[in-house]
SEMARLUM-913472 format. One record per residue (C-alpha): residue number from 0; residue in one letter; x, y, z. Coordinates in steps of 0.2 Angstrom, whole numbers, plus 2048, in hexadecimal, padded with zeros to 3 digits. Each point is the difference from the previous one (the first is absolute). Layout:
<sites>
<site seq="NUM" type="A" u="X" v="Y" w="Z"/>
...
</sites>
This chain:
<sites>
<site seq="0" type="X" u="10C" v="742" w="80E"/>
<site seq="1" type="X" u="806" v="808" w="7F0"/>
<site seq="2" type="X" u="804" v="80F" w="807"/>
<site seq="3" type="X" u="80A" v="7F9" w="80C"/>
<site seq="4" type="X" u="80A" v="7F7" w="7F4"/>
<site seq="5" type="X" u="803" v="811" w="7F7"/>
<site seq="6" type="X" u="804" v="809" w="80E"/>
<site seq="7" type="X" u="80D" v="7F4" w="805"/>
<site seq="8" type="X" u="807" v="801" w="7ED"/>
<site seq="9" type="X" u="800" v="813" w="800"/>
<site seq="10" type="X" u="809" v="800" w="811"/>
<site seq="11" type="X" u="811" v="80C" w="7FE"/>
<site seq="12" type="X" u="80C" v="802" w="80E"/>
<site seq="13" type="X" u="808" v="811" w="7F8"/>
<site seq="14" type="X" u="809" v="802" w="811"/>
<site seq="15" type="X" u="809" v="7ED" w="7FE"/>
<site seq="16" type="X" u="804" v="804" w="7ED"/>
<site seq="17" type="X" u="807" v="810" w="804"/>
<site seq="18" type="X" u="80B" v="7F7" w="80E"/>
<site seq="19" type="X" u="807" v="7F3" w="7F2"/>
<site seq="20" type="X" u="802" v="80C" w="7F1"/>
<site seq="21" type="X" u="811" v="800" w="7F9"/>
<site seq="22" type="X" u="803" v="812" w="800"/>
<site seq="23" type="X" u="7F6" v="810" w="804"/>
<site seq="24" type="X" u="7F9" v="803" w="7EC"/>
<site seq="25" type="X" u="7F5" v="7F0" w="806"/>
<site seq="26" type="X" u="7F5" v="80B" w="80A"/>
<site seq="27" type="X" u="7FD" v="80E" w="7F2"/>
<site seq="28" type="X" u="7FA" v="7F1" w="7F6"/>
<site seq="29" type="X" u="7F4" v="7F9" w="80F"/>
<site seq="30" type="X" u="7FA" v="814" w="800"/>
<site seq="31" type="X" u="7FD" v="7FF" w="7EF"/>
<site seq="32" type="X" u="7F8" v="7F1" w="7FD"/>
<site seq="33" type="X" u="7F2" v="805" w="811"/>
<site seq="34" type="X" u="7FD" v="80E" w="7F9"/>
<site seq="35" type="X" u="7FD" v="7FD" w="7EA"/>
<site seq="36" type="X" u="7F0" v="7F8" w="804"/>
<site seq="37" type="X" u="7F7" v="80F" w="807"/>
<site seq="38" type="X" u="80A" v="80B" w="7F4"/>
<site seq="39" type="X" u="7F7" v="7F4" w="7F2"/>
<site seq="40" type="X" u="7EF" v="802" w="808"/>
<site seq="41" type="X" u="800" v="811" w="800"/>
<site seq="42" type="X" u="804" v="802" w="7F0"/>
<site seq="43" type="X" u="7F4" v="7F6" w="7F9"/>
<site seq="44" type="X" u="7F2" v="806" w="80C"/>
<site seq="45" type="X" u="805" v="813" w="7F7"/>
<site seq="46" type="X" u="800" v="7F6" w="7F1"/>
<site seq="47" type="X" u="7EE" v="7FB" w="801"/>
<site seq="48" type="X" u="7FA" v="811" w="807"/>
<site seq="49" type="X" u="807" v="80D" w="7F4"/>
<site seq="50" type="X" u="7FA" v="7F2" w="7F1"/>
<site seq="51" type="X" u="7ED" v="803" w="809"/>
<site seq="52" type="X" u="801" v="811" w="806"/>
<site seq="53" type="X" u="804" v="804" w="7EB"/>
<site seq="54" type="X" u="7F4" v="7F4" w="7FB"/>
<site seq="55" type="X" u="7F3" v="809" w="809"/>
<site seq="56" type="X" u="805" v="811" w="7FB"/>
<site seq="57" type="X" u="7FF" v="7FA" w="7ED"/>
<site seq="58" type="X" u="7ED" v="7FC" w="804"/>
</sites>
């Protein structure tokens, strides 16, 4: 039941937001913004691996 309710929340039509944009830099924005959070991921997920992999080579 909760996830139902947080899919519906999370639900994005990009293809309707696109179509009502005011101008064509709206859609480099909506690129933008789809992509940062597996750009953050990423990042940390390196992030967490070179910390263990030099922890580990210290040892």
């Amino acid at each position: 039941m909760i996830r139902a309710f947080i899919y519906v929340l999370q639900e994005v039509d990009i293809d309707q937001k696109l179509k009502d944009a005011p101008d064509d830099s709206y859609a480099i924005g909506v690129f933008i913004g789809k992509l940062l959070p597996f750009v953050v991921l990423v990042i940390i997920a390196y992030a967490i691996y070179r910390y263990n992999k030099n922890r580990i080579k210290d040892d």
